[in-house]
Backbone bond lengths (Angstrom), bond angles and torsions (degrees), N, CA, C in turn:
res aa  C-N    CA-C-N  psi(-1)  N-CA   C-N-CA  omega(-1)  CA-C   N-CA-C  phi
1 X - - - 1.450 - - 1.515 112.16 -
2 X 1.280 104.23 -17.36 1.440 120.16 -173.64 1.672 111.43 -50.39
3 X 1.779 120.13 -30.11 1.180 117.02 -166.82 1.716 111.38 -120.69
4 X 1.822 101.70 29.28 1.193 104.82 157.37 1.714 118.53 -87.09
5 X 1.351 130.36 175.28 1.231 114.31 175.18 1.386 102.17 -115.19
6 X 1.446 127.26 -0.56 1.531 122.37 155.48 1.363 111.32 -147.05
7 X 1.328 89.40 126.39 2.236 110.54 -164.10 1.837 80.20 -106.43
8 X 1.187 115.84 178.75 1.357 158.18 118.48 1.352 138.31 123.45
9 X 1.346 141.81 -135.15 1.130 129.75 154.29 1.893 115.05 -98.49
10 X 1.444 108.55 123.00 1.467 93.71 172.06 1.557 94.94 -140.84
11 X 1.535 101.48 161.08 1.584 102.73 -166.45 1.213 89.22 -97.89
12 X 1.461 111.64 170.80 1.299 145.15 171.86 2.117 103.27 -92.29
13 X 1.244 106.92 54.97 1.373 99.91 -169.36 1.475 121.27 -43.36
14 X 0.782 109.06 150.10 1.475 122.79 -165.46 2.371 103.29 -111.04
15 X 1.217 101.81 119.89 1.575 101.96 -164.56 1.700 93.88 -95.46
16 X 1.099 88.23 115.32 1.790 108.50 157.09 1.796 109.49 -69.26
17 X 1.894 100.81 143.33 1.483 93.42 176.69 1.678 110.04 -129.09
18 X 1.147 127.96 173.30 1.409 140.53 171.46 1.381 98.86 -67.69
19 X 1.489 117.06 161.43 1.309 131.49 -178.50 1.827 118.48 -69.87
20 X 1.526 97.44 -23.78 1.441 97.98 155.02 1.431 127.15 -117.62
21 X 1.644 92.02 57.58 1.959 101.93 174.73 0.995 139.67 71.03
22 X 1.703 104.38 -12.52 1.778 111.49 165.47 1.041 101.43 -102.83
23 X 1.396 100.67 155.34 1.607 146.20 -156.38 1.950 95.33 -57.14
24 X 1.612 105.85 126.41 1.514 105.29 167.94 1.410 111.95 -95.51
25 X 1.268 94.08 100.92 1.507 108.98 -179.70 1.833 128.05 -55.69
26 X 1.319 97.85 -47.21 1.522 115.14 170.31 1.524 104.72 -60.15
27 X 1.721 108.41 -69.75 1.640 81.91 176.37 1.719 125.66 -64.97
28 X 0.666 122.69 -15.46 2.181 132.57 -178.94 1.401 80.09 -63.86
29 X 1.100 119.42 -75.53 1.821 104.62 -157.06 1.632 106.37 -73.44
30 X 1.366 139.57 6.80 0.872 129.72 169.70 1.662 107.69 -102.17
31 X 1.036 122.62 -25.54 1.401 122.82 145.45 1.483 120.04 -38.94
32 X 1.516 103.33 -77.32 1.376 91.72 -179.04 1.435 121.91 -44.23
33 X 0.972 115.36 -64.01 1.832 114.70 163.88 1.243 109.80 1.94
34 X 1.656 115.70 -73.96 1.513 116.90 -141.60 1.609 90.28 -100.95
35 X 1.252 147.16 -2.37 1.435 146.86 109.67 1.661 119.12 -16.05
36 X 0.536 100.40 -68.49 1.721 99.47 172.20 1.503 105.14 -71.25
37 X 1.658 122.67 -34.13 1.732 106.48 -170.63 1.298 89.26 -75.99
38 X 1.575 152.79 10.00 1.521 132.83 -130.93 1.827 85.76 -129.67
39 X 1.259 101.17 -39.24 1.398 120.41 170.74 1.546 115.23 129.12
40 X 0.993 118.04 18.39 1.901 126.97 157.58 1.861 97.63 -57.89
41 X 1.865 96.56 135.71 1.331 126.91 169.75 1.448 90.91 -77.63
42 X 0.972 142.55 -26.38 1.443 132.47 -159.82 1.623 122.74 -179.94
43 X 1.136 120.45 168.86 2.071 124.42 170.86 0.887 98.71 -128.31
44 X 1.711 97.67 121.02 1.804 103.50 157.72 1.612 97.95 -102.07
45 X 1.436 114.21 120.75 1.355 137.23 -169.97 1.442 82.18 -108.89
46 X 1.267 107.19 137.75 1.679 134.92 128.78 2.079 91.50 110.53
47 X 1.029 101.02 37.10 1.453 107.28 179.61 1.800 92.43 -102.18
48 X 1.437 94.98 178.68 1.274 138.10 -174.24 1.450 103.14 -46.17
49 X 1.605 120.33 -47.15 1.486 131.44 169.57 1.362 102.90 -56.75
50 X 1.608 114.63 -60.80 1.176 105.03 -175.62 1.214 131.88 -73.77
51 X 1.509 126.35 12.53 1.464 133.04 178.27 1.507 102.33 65.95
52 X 1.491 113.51 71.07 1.407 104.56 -175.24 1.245 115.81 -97.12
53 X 1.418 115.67 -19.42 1.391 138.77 -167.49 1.973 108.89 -79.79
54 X 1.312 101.11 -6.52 1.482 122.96 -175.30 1.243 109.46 -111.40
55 X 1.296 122.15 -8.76 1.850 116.12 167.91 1.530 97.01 -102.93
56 X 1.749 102.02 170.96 1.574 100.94 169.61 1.538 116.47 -109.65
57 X 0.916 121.82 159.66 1.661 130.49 167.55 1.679 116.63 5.92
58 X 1.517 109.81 -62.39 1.235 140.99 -170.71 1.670 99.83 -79.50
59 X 1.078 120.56 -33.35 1.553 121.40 176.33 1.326 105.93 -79.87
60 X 1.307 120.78 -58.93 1.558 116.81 170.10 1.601 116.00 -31.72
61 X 1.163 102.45 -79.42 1.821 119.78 176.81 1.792 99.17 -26.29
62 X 1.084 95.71 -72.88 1.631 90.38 -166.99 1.599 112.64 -69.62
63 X 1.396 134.68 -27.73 1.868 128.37 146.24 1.363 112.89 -26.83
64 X 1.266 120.43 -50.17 1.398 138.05 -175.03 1.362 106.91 -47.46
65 X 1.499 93.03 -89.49 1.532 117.06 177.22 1.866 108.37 -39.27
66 X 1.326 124.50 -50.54 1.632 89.27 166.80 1.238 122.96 -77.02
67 X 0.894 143.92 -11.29 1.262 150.81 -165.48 1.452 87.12 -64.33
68 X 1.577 132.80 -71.32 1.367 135.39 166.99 1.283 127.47 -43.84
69 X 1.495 100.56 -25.52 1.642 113.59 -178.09 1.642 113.36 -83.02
70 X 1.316 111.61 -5.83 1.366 115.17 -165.91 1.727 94.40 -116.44
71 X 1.169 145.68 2.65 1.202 178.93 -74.51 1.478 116.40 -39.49
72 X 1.136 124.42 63.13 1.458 146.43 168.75 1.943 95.31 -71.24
73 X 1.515 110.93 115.42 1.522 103.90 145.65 1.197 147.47 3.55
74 X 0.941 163.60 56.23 1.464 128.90 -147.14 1.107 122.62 -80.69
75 X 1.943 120.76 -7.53 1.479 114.84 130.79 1.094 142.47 -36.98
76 X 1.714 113.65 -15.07 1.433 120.85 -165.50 1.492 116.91 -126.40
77 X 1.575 95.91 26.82 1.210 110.94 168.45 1.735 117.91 -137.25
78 X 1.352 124.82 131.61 1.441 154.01 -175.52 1.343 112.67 -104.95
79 X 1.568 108.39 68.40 1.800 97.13 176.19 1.316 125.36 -61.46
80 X 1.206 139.02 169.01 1.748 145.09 165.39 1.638 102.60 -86.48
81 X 1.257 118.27 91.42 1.139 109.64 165.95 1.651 132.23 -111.26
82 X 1.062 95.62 21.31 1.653 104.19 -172.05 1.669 95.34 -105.77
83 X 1.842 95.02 123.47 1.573 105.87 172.48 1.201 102.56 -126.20
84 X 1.557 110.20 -165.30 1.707 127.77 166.89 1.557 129.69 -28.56
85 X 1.522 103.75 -66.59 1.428 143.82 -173.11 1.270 109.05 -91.42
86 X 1.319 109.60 121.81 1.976 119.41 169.28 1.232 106.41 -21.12
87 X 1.638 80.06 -80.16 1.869 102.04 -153.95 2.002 103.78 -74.60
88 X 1.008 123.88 21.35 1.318 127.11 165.56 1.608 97.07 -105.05
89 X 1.187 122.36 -74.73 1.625 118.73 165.87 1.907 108.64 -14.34
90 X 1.267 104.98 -77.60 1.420 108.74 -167.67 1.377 106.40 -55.31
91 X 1.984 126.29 -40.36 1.766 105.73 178.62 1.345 110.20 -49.47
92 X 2.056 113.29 -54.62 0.879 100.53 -142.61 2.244 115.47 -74.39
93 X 1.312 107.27 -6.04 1.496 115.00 154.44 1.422 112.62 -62.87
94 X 1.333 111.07 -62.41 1.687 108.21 179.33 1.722 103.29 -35.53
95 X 1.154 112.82 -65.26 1.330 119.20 179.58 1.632 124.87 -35.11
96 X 1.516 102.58 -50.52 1.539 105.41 171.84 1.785 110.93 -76.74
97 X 1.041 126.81 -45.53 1.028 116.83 166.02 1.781 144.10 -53.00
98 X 1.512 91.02 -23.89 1.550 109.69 149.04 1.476 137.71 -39.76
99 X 1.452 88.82 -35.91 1.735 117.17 -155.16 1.639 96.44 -109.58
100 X 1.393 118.85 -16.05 1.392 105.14 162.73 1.741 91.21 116.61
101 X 1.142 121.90 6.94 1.588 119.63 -162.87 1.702 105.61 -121.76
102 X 1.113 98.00 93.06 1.649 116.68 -171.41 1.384 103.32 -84.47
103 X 1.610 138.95 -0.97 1.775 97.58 -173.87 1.943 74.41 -133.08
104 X 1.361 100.37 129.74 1.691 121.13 166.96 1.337 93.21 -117.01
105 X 1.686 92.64 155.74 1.544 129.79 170.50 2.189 103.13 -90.68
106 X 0.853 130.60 148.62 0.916 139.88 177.05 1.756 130.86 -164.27
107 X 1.683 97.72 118.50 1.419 114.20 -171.14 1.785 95.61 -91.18
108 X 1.466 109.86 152.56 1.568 132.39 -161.26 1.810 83.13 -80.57
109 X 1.343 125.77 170.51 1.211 123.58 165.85 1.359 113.01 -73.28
110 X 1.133 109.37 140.20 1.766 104.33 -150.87 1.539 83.47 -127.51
111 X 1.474 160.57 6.95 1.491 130.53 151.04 1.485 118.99 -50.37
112 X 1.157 123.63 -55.85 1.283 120.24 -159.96 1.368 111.01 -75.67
113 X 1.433 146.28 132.37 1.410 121.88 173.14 1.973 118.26 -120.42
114 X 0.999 108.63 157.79 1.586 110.81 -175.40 1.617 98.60 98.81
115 X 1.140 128.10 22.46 1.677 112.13 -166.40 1.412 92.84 -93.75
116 X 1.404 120.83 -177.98 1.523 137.87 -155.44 1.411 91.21 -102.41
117 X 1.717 103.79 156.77 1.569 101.57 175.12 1.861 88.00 -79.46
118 X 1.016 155.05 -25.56 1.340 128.51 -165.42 1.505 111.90 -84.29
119 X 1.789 110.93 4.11 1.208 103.59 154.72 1.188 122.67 -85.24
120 X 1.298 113.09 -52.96 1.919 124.81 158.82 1.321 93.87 3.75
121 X 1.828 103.37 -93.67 1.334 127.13 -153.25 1.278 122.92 -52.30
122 X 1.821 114.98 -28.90 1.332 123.60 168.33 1.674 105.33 -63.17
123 X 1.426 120.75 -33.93 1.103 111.15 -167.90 1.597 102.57 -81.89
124 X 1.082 126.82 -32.92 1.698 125.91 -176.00 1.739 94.46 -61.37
125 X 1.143 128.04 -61.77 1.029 134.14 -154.07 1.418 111.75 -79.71
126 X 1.400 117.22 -10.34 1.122 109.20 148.24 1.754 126.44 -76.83
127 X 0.960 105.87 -60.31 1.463 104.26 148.42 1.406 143.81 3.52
128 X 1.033 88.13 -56.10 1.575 111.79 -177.88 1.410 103.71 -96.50
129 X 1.185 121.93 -54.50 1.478 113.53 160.18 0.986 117.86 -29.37
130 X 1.404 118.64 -81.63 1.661 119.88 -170.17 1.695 108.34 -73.07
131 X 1.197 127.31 41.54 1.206 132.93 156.83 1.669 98.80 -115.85
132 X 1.531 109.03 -79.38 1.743 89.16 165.21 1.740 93.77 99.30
133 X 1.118 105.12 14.85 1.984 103.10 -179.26 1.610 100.04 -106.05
134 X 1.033 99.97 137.39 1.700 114.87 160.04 1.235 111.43 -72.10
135 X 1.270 115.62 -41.17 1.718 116.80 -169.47 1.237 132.43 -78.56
136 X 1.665 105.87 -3.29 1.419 121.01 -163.15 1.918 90.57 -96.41
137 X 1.817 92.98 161.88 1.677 104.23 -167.34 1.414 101.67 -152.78
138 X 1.343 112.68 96.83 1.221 121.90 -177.86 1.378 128.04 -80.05
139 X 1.713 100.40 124.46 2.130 87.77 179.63 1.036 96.56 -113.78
140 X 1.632 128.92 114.24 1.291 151.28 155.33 2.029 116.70 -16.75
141 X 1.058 141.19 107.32 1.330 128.32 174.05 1.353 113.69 -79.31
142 X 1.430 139.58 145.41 1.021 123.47 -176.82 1.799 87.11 -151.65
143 X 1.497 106.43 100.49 1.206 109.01 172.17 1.520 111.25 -145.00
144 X 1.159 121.60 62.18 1.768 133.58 -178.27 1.535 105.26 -49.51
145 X 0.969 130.60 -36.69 1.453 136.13 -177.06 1.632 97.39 -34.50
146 X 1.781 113.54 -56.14 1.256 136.09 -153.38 1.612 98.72 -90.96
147 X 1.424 102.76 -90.22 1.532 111.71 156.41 1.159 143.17 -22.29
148 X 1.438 133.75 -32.33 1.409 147.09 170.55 1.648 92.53 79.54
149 X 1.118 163.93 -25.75 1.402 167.57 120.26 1.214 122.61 -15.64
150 X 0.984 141.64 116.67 1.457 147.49 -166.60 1.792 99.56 -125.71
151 X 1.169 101.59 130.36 1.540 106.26 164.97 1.778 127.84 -102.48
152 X 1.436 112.80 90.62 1.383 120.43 -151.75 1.688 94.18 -71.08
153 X 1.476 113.61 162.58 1.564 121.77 169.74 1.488 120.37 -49.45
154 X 1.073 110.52 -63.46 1.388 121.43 167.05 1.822 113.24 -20.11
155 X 1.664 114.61 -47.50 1.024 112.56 -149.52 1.728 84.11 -97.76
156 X 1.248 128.68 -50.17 0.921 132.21 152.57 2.005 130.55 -1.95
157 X 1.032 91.62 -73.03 1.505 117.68 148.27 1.583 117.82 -24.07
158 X 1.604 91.41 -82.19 1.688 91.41 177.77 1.447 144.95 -64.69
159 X 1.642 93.41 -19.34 1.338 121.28 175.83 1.821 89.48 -68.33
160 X 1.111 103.68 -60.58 2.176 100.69 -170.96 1.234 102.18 -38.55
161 X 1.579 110.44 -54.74 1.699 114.93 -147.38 1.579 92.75 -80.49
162 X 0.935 131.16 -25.39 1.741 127.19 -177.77 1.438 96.45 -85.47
163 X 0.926 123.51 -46.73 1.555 111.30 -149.78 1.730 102.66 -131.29
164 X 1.872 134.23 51.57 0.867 150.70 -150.69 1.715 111.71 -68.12
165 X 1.497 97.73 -27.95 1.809 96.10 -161.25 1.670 86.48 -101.28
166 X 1.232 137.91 -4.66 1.350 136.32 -173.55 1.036 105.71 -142.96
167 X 1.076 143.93 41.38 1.442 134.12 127.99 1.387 96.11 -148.43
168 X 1.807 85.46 114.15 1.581 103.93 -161.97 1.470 92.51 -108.73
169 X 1.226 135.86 -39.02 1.544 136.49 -142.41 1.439 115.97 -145.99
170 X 1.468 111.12 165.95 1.580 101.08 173.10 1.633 90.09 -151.27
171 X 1.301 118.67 131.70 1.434 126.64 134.44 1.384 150.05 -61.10
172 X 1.316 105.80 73.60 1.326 128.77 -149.31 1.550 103.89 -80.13
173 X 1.679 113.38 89.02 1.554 118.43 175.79 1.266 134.30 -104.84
174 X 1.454 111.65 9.37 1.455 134.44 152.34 1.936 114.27 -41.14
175 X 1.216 131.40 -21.54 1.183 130.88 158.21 1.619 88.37 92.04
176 X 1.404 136.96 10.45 1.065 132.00 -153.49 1.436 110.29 -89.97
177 X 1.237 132.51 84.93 1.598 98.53 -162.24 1.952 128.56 -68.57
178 X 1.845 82.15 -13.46 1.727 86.63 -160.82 1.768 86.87 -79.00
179 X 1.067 121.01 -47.13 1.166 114.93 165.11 1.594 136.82 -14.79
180 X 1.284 91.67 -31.68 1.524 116.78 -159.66 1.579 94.01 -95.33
181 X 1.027 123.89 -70.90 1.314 140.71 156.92 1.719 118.27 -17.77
182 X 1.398 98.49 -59.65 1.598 90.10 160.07 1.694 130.99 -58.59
183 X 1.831 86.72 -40.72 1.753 64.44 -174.08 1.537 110.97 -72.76
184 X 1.184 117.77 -30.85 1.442 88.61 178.04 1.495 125.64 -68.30
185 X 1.055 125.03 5.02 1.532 131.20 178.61 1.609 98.04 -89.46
186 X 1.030 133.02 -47.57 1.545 161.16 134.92 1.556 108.78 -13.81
187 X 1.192 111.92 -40.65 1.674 92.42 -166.53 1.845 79.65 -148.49
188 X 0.973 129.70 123.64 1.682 138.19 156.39 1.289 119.32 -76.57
189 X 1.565 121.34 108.24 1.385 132.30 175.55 1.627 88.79 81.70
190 X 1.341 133.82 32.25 1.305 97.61 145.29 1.734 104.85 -110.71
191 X 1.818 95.17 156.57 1.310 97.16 -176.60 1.780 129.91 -70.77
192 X 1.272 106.84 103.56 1.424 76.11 178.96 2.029 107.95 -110.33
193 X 1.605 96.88 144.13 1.500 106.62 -161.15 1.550 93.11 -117.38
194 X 1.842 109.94 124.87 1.511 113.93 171.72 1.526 109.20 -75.04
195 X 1.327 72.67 156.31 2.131 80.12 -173.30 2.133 92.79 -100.20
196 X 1.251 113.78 -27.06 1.270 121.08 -174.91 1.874 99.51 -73.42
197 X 1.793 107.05 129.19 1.420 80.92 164.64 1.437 146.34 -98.77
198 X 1.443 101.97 14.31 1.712 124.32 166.50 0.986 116.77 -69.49
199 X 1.352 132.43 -22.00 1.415 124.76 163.15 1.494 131.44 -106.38
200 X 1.476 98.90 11.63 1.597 97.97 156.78 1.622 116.54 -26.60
201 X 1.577 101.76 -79.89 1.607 103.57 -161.97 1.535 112.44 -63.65
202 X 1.207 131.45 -21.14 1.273 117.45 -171.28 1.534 101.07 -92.23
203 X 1.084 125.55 -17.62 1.632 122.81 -172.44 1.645 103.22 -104.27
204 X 1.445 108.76 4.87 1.192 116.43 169.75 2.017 99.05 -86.76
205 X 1.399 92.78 -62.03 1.766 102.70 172.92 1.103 102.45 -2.90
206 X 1.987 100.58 -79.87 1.726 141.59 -154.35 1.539 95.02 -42.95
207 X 1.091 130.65 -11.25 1.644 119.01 -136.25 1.660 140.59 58.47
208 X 1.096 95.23 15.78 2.049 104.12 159.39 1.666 95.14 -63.94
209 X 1.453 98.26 172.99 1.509 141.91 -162.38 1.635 108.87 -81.69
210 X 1.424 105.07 -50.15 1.481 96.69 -132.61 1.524 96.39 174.90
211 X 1.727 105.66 -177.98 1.501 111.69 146.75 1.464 117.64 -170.12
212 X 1.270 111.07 160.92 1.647 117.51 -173.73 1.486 118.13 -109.64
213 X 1.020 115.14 90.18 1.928 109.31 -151.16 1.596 81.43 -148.69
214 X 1.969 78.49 158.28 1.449 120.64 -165.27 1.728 112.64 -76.30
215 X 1.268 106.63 -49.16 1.546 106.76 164.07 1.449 137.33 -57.04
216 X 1.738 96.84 -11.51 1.476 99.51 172.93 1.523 116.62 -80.78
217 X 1.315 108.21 17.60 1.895 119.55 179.53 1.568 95.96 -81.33
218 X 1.545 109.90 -30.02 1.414 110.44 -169.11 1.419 115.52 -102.74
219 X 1.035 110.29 -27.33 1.973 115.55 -178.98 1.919 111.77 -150.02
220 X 1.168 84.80 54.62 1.178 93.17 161.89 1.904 141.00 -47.27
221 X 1.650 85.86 -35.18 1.698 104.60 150.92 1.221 134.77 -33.79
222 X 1.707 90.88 -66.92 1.381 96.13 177.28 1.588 125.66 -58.14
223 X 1.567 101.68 -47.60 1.740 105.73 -168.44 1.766 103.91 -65.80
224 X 1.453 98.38 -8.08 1.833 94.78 172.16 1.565 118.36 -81.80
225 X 1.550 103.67 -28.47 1.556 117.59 -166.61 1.662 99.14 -63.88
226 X 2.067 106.51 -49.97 1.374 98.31 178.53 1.058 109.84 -87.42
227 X 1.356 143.98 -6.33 1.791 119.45 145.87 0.848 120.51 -17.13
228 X 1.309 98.90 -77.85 1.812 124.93 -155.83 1.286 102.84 -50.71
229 X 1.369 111.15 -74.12 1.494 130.72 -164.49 1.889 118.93 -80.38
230 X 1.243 123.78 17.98 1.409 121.40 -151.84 1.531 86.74 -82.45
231 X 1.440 141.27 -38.61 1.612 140.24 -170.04 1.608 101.34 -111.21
232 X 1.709 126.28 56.58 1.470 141.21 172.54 1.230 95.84 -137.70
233 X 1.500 122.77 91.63 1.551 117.70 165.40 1.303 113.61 -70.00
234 X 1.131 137.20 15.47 1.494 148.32 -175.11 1.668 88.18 -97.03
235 X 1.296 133.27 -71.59 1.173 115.19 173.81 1.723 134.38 -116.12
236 X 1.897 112.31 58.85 0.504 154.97 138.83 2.408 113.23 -13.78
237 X 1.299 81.88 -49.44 1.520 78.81 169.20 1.273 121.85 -113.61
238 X 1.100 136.53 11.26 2.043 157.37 104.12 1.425 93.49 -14.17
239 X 1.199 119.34 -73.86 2.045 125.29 -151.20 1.705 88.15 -63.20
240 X 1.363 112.01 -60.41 1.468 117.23 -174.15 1.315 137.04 -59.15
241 X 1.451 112.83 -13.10 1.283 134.29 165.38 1.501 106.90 -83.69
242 X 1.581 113.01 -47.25 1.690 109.74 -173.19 1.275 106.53 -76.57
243 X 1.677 128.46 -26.47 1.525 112.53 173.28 1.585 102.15 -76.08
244 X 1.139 134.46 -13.78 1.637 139.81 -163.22 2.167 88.53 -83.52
245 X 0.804 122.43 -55.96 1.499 133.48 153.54 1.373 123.88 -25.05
246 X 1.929 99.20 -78.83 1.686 96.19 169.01 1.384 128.27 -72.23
247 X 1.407 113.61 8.37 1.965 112.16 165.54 1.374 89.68 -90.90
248 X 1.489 131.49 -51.80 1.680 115.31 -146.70 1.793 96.93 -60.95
249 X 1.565 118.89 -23.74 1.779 114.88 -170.62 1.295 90.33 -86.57
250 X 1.464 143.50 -80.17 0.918 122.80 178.69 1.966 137.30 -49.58
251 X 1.214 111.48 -0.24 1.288 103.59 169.14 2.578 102.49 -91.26
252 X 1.204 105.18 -26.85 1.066 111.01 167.78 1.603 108.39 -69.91
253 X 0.750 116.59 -52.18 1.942 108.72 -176.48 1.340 114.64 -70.14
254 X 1.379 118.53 -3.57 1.468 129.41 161.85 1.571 113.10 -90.31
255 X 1.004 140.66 3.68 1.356 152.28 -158.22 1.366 100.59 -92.80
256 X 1.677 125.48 -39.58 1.193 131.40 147.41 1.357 136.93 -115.55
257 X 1.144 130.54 -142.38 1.356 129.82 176.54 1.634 94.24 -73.09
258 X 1.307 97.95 142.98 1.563 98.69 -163.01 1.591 120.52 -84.96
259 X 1.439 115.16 -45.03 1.349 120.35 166.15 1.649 118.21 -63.74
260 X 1.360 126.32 -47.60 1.518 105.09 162.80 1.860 116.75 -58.00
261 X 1.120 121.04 -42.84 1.197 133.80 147.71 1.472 110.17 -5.06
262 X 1.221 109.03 -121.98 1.645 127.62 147.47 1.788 113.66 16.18
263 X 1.517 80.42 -69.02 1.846 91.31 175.30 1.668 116.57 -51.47
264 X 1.086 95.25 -53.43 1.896 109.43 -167.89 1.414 114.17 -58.30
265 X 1.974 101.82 -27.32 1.311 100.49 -171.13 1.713 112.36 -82.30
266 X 1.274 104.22 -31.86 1.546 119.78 179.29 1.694 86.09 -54.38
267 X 1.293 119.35 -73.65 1.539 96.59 -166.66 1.346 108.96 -55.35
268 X 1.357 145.25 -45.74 1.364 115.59 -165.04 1.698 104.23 -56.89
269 X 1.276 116.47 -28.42 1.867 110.89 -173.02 1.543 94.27 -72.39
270 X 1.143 130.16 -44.42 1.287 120.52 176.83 1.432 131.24 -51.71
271 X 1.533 113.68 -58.27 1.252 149.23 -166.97 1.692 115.69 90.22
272 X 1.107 103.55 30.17 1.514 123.08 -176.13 1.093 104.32 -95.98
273 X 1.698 146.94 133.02 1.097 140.83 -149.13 1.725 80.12 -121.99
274 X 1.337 118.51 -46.02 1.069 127.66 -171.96 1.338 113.42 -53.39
275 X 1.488 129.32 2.58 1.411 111.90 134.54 1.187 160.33 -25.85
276 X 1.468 90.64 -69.80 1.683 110.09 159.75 1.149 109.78 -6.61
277 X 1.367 139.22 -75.86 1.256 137.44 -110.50 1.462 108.88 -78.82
278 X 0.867 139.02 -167.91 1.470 134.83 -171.75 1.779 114.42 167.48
279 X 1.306 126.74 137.52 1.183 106.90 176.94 1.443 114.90 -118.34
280 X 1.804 106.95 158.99 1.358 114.33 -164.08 1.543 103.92 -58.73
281 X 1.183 120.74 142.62 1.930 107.31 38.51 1.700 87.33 -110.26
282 X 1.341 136.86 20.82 1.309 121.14 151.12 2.228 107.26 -93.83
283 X 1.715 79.37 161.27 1.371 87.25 -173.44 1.445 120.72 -122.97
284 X 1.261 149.83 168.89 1.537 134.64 -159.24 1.866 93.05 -92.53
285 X 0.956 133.00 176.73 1.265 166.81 -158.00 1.949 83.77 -77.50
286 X 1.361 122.68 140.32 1.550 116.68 159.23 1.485 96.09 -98.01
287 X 1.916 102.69 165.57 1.222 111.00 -160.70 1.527 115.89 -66.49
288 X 2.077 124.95 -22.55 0.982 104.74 164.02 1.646 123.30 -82.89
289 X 1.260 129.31 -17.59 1.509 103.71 150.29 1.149 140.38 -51.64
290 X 1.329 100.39 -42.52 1.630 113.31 166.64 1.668 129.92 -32.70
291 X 1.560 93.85 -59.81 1.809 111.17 170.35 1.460 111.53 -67.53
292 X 1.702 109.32 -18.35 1.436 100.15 174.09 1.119 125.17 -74.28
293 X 1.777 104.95 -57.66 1.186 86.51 153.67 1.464 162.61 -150.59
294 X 2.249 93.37 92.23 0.808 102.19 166.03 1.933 117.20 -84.11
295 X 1.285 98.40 -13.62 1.515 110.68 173.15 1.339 113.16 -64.32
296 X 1.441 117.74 -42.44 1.568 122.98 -170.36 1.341 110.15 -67.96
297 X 1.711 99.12 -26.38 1.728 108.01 -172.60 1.966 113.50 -58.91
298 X 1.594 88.21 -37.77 1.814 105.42 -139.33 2.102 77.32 -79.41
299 X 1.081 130.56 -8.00 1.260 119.55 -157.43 1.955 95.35 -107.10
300 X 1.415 108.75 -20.91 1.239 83.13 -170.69 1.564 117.10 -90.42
301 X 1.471 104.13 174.32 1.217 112.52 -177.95 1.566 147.09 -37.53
């Protein structure tokens, strides 16, 4: 793992909101906090978990900015900056890179669907062009499920070999594992980080990176325990107990829609009700899911 340029566990934070739909800033950065005390390498804020695609431009920017303002790293933060529009993609990097925060997550422009990877790639590479930073470190999103866009190997590939010191990584959330497996057979030392958290340890095995997942809002511990320890046959049944852990939360936060899901559970660990909330066109948990599962919660491990 030693000759990736980004290893570890980072969550897919999940953004809490105010009672009238904007972003709760005080609690978000106090999240992140106890994300990093929990044992996360890092937050990728403004992703798919976090409903990023549901704030605007101007909401992003300023999430950011406390996140730094509350004194979060800015090594230790992975914004979502890949949208629709080029030149919205490229501010909102300009923007993080402003602020001192060189490695973004980034989804392909995802309106149009069925397009060619040599459109993809024209579009990354424009991108990156008209950004024009040395310092910036791109982790590729690859979640078609959501997106309708799929990022095939091939394209993968060219993006490395063209663009080697910035496009370091991919967040591979297709659930695919063989997939996963290729690219790193496919690309040497690049990172690739599961977004699923059942396959931490085995795509750790394979030689992947890392991963950027939604359950690490809730047990962040664990996905550190099998970090750390995944090549220590001394504690070998430590790793197997904490991935035995991070399926039972993530097989519960799949039980429903996953991001109100996700949300509800952070408040029950919190005791913050003000979780819940969520904005359309997703909706919070109704009260008999809710009681469900708050029951499913109190039982697991």
């Amino acid at each position: 793992m030693n000759n990736h340029k980004i290893t570890g566990v980072y969550s897919a934070a999940t953004t809490p909101l105010n009672a009238d739909g904007s972003p709760d800033l005080g609690i978000f950065t106090e999240h992140c906090q106890r994300l990093i005390e929990e044992g996360c390498h890092g937050v990728a804020l403004l992703g798919t978990t976090g409903e990023a695609n549901s704030f605007s431009s101007a909401e992003r920017r300023v999430i950011l900015e406390a996140a730094l303002k509350a004194g979060i790293p800015s090594d230790k933060l992975l914004p979502g900056t890949g949208v629709v529009a080029i030149p919205e993609t490229v501010e909102l990097t300009k923007h993080a890179l402003s602020l001192g925060v060189t490695k973004v997550v980034m989804l392909p422009p995802f309106y149009y669907k069925g397009v060619s990877d040599e459109g993809l790639f024209a579009a990354y590479a424009q991108i990156l062009e008209k950004i024009g930073d040395t310092r910036l470190q791109v982790i590729l999103y690859h979640i078609p499920q959501v997106s309708g866009v799929p990022l095939s190997i091939p394209l993968i590939s060219r993006l490395v070999e063209e663009f080697p010191q910035t496009v370091v990584g991919i967040k591979e959330s297709a659930g695919d594992f063989n997939n996963m497996r290729a690219i790193v057979a496919a690309c040497p030392g690049f990172s690739v980080l599961c977004g699923a958290d059942p396959l931490l340890l085995p795509l750790l095995k394979a030689g992947g990176a890392g991963c950027i997942t939604a359950t690490s809002n809730l047990v962040a511990n664990s996905l550190r325990t099998v970090y750390d320890h995944v090549h220590d046959e001394t504690r070998s049944a430590e790793v197997e107990n904490a991935q035995a852990r991070i399926n039972a939360f993530r097989t519960l936060s799949n039980s429903y829609v996953q991001i109100p899901t996700i949300k509800a559970m952070v408040g029950l660990k919190t005791g913050n009700a003000g979780w819940r909330r969520t904005r359309p066109p997703l909706v919070p948990l109704n009260d008999r899911e809710y009681a469900e599962l708050a029951e499913g919660y109190a039982k697991l491990p």
